[in-house]
C-alpha positions in Angstrom: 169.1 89.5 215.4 167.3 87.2 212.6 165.0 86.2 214.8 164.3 89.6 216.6 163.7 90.9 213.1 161.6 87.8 211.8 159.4 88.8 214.4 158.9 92.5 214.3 158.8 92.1 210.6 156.7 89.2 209.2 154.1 88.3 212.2 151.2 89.8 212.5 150.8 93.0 214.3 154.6 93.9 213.8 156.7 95.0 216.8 153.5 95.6 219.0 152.3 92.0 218.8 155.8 90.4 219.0 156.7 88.9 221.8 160.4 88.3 223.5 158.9 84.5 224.3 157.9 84.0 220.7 161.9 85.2 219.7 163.3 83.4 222.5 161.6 79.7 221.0 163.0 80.8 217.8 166.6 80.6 219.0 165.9 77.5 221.3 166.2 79.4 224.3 164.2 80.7 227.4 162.8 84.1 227.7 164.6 84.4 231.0 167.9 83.4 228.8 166.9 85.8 226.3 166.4 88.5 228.6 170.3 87.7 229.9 171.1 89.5 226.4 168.6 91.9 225.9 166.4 93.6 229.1 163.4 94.4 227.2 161.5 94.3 224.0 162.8 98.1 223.4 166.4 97.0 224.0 166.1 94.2 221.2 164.6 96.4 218.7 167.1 99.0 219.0 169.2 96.2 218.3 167.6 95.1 214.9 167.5 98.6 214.0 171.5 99.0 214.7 172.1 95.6 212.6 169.9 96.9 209.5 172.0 100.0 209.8 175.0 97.8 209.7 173.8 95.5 206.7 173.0 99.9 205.0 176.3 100.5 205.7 178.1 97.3 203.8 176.2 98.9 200.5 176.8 102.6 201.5 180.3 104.2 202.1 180.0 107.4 203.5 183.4 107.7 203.9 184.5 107.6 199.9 186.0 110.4 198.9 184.1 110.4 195.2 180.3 112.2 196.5 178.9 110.7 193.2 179.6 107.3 193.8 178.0 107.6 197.5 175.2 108.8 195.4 175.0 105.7 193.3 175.7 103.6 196.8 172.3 104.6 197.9 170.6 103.8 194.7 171.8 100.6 195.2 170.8 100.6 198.9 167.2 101.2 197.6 167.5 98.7 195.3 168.2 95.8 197.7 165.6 97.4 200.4 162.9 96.6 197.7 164.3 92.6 198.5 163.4 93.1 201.9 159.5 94.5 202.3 159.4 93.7 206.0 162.0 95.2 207.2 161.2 98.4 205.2 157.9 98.4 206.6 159.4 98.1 209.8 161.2 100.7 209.6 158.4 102.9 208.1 156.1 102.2 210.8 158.6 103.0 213.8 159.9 105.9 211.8 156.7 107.7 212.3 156.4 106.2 215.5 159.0 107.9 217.0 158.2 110.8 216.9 156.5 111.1 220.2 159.0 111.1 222.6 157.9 108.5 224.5 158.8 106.0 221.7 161.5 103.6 222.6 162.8 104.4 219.5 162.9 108.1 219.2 166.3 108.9 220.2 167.9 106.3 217.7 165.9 108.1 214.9 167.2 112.0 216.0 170.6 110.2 215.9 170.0 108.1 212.8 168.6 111.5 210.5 171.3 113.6 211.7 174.1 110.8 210.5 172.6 110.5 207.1 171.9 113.9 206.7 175.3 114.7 207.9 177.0 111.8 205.9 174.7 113.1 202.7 175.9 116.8 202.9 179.7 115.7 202.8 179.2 113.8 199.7 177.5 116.4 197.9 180.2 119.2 198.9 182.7 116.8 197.4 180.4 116.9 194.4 179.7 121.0 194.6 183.7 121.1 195.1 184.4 119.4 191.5 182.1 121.8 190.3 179.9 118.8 189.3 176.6 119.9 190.8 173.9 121.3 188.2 172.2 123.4 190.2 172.9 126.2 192.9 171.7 124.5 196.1 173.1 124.1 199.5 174.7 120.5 199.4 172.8 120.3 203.0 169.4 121.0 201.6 170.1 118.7 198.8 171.0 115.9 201.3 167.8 117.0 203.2 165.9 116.5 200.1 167.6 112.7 199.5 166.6 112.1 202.6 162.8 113.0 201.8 162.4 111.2 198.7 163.9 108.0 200.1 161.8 107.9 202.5 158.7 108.9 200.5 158.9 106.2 197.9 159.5 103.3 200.1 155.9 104.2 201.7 154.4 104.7 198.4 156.5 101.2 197.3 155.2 100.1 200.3 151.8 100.6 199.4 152.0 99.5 195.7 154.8 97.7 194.8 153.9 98.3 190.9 153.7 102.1 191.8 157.2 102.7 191.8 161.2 101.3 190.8 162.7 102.7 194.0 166.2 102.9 192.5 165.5 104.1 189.2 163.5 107.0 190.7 166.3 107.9 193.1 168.8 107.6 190.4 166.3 110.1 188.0 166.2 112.1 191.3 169.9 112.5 191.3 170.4 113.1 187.2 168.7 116.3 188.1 171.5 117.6 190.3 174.8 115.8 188.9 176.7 116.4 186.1 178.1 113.1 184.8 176.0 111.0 187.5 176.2 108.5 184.4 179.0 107.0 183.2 178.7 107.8 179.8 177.9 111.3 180.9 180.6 111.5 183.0 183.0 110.5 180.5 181.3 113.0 178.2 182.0 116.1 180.6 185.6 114.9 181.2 186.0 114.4 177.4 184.6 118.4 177.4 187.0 119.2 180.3 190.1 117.8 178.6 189.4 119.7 175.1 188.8 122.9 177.3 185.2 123.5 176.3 184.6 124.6 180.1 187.6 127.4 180.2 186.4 129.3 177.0 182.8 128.7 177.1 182.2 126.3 174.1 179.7 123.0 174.8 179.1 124.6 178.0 175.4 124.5 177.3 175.7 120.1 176.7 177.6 119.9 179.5 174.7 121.4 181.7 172.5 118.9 180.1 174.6 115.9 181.6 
């Protein structure tokens, strides 16, 4: 897989211009040994694509039951992506790619937006569920939304590194929808809970500030 990636992500010309011979020398073996493993070029890039979503997944649990901290999971997701430009780019590229399809890719990317927008949409209903989200909007649309500005600032962090802090923008992005996505929010709108601001109505109006 480091090898596969290596050369899809920091020779010249990408996945197009990588060959299975080139990966093959890079793991000391033959192209017809290679080929044992993986049939085709296709077949190995799914196969880097699977082991980045795996390396995703070690940072992002979509199965905790707290929405907000799957929120701050991804932050951090974008936060380490921005350590790894070439397989972001990667990523990028193909993304846009696929969408013929024709693409050897295509099918994992159908599969690949519906999990995360699936997996996005739980989290915020556990989030719209504790009453925690600011504004009125459909957890799915809001996990559509994640989806888009992920996506959008790694190609503008693609393009200028200086541009853009791709964690701290997704982390802004998500201040505008949580309340208490901070922790010192948080423990400011549990403080207000516990002193029953939010049965009678008092502090309600700080509370939608968090």
């Amino acid at each position: 897989m480091y090898a596969g990636t290596t050369v899809f992500t920091r020779m010249p010309g990408g996945y197009r211009a990588g060959s299975l011979r080139e990966i093959a020398q890079r793991v000391g073996m033959s192209e017809a040994g290679l080929l044992h493993h993986f049939k085709n070029k296709s077949t190995l890039l799914l196969a880097v694509l699977d082991h980045r979503d795996e390396q995703s997944r070690q940072i992002v649990n979509f199965d905790d039951a707290d929405g907000v901290e799957t929120l701050r999971a991804l932050v951090k997701l974008a936060r380490y992506n921005a350590s790894i430009p070439g397989v972001i780019e990667l990523f990028c590229t193909l993304s846009a790619e696929a969408t013929s399809p024709s693409h050897p890719a295509h099918e994992y990317f159908l599969r690949r937006y519906e999990y995360v927008r699936e997996s996005i949409t739980v989290a915020f209903r556990r989030i719209a569920d504790e009453g925690r989200l600011i504004r009125e909007i459909d957890p799915y649309r809001a996990a559509v939304a994640t989806t888009a500005m992920m996506d959008g600032l790694q190609v503008q962090w693609l393009l200028d590194p200086t541009s853009t802090d791709m964690a701290d923008a997704l982390a802004e992005f998500f201040r505008g929808y949580v309340r208490g996505y901070d922790l010192d929010a948080l423990e400011q709108l549990l403080d207000a809970r516990a002193a029953g601001s939010l049965v009678n109505g008092e502090g309600a109006g700080a509370v939608a500030s968090l």
